[in-house]
N, C-alpha and C positions, 0 to 999 in steps of 0.2 A: 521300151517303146517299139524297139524290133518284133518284139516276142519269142527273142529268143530264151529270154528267163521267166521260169514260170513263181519263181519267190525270190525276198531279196531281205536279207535280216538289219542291215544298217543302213536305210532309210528314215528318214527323219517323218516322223507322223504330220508337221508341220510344214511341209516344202514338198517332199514328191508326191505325196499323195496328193495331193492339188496340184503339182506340177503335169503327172498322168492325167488328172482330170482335164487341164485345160488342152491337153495333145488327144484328149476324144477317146482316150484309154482308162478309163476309171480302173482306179488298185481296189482293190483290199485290205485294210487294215485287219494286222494279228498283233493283237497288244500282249505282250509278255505277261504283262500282270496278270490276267484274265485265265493265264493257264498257267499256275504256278511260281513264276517268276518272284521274288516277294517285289515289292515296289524300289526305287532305287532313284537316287539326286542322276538328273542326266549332263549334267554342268556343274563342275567341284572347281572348284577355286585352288591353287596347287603354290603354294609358297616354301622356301626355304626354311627350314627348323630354324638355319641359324637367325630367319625373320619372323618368326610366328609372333616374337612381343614385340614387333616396332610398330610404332602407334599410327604409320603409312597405311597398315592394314584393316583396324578398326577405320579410319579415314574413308579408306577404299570403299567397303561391305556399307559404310551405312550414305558413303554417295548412289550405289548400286541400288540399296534399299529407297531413297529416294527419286530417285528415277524410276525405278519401280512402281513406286506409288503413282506418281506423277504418268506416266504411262496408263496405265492401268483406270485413273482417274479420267483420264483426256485424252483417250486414243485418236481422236481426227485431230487433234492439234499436235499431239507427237510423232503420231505417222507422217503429216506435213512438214513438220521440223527435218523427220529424216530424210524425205524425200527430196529436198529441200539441201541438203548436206548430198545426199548422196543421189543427183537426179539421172546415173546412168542405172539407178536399180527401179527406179522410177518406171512399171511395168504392174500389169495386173499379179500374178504370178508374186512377187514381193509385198501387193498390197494385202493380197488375200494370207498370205504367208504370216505376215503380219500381225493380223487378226487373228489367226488359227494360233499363234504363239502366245497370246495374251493369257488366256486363264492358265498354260503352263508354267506364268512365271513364281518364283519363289516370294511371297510378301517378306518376310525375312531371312534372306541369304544367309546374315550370319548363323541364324540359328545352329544347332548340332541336337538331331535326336541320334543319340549313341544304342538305341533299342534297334531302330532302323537299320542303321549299318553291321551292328554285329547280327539281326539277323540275315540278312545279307550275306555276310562271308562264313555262317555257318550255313547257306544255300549252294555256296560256293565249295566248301570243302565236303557236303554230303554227296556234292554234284560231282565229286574228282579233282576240280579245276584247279585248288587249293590244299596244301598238307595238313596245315592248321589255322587255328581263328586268331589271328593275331586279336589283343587286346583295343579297341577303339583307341582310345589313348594312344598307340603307336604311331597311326596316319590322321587323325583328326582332330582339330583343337576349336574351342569357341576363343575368336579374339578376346582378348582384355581390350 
C-alpha cells in the first residue's frame, strides 16, 4: 500500500487483491499455474497417521463437503448466516472476499487425485526444492 514493494508471492488471490483495490491501489494478479507451476490443493486437511481411520474424519470432510454445497448453492443466505456469526468482519472487504472464494471451493474435499500430487513433488524435486518424490501414499490418504 506504501509502495514500497513492487511483488508480493503469498498473497491470497481472494483477499488482497480486492483488499488493494478497495485502498484505490489495484494489484496484479501472477497466477503460478499460468507459468508453469503445475496446479496444486491450497487447503490440505493435516491429521495424525495415528487418526487417518477414525471415523471423526470421514465425519468431518463430508460435514465440509456439505457446507460446501450448501454455500455454493445459496451464497446470500450463507454470506448472511456468517456475517451474522461473525458481524465484526461484517465490512465490504469480507463480503467481496467472500464471493471471490466461492468458485475456489473444493466440491469434494475428500477426494485424492494422487496424478495431481505426485506431479507436484516431481515439480518440486526437478525445481531443487525436494531430493526425492516421495510415494503419494506417504503423506496422503482418502478417508474410509
Amino acid at each position: 500500500m506504501s509502495g514500497q514493494v513492487d511483488a508480493a508471492v503469498d498473497g491470497y488471490r481472494n483477499v488482497e487483491l480486492i483488499q488493494l483495490g478497495l485502498q484505490g491501489k489495484p494489484g496484479v494478479a501472477f497466477y503460478p499455474e499460468e507459468h508453469g507451476v503445475p496446479p496444486y490443493d491450497e487447503l490440505i486437511y493435516a491429521t495424525s497417521t495415528k487418526l487417518k481411520d477414525d471415523p471423526r474424519l470421514t465425519r468431518f470432510l463430508a460435514a465440509v463437503e456439505e457446507a460446501t454445497i450448501f454455500i455454493t448453492n445459496h451464497p446470500d443466505e450463507a454470506l448472511a448466516m456468517f456475517m451474522k456469526a461473525h458481524t465484526d468482519l461484517d465490512d465490504e472487504l469480507n463480503r467481496k472476499s467472500f464471493f471471490a472464494t466461492l468458485p475456489r471451493f473444493a466440491k469434494r474435499p475428500a477426494a485424492l487425485d494422487p496424478t495431481r500430487y505426485a506431479r507436484f513433488a516431481q515439480f518440486m524435486k526437478d525445481a531443487g526444492l525436494i531430493d526425492t518424490v516421495p510415494p503419494v501414499a506417504d503423506y496422503a490418504i482418502v478417508p474410509k
